[in-house]
N, C-alpha and C positions, 0 to 999 in steps of 0.2 A: 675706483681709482685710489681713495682711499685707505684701501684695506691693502693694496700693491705699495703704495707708497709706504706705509706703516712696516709692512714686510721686508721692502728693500732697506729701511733703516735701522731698525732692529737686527738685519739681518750684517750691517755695517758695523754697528757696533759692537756686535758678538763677534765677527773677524775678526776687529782690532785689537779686542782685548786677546782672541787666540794667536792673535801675529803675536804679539808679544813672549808666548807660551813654546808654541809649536808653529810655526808660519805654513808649514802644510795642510795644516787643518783649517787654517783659515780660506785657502784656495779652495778646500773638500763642501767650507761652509759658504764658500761663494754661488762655487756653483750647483749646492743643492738649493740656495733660492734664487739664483736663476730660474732653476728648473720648476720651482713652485711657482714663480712670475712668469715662464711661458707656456705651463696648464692651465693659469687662470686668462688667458688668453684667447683657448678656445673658445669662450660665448661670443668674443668679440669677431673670433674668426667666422664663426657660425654666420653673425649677422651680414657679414661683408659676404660670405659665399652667397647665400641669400637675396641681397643685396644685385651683385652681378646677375644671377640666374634670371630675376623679373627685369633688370637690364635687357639681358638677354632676349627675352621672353617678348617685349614691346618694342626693340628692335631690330632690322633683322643684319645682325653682325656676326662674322666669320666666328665659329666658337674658339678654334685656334687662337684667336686673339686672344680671349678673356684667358682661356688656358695659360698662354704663356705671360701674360700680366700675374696669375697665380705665380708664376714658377719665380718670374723675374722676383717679387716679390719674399719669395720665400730664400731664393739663393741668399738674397739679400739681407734680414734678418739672419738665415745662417751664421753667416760669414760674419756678420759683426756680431752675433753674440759669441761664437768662435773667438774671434779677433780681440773679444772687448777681456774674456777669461785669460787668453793668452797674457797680455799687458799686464791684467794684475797677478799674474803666476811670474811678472818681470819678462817674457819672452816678447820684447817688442819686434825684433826682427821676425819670428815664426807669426805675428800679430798682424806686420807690414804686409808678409807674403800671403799669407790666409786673403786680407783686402785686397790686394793685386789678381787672385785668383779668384776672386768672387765679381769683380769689374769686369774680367776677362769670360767670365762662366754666362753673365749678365748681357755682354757683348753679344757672344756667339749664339745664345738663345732670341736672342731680340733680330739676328739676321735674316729670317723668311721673313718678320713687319717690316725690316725695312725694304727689302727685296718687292714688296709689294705694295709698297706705300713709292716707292720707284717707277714701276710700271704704270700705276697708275699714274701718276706725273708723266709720264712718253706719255701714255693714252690719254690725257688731256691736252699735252702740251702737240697734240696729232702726228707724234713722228713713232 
């Protein structure tokens, strides 16, 4: 966490001083340490897949489900690292819409859990 933390600030302060210069390159420099902060993300992701599969594994649960917790998941992170670049490239409106479209993506993914977390409410509730 450290060494992320180190990186996103360092990587702050070399912006600012390029905003100053050229403010394009400061975007360029944004988002190539993003992109260094969501490759060092992978071990974390590793452990969490992990993590769900022994889930998985000692319960016995729809895999569909864990699957689309991955997805919701990841729409999710998209859309706000998307969103989060947008805002500081000044595009808050394209930043707004990106989140609106990532709620709605988040939505329509999540509709067979609820469809069935539904059913079974009828089937308890015996109608």
């Amino acid at each position: 966490m450290v060494r992320v933390a180190m990186l996103g600030v360092v990587g702050v302060l070399l912006a600012q001083q390029l905003k100053s210069l050229r403010s394009e390159f400061a975007v360029y420099l944004c988002l190539g340490v993003s992109l260094l902060i969501f490759l060092s993300l992978t071990e974390q992701l590793a452990l969490i897949m992990d993590t769900l599969q022994a889930i998985q594994d000692s319960l016995p649960l729809n895999v569909a489900y864990l699957q689309t917790l991955m997805k919701i998941i990841g729409i999710t992170y998209i859309a706000e690292f998307a969103s989060d670049l947008c805002k500081d490239a000044g595009y808050q409106t394209i930043a707004g819409q990106i989140q609106i479209f990532g709620k709605l993506t988040v939505l329509a993914v999540s509709m067979p859990i609820l469809s069935a977390l539904l059913e079974a409410i009828q089937v308890f509730l015996g109608g």
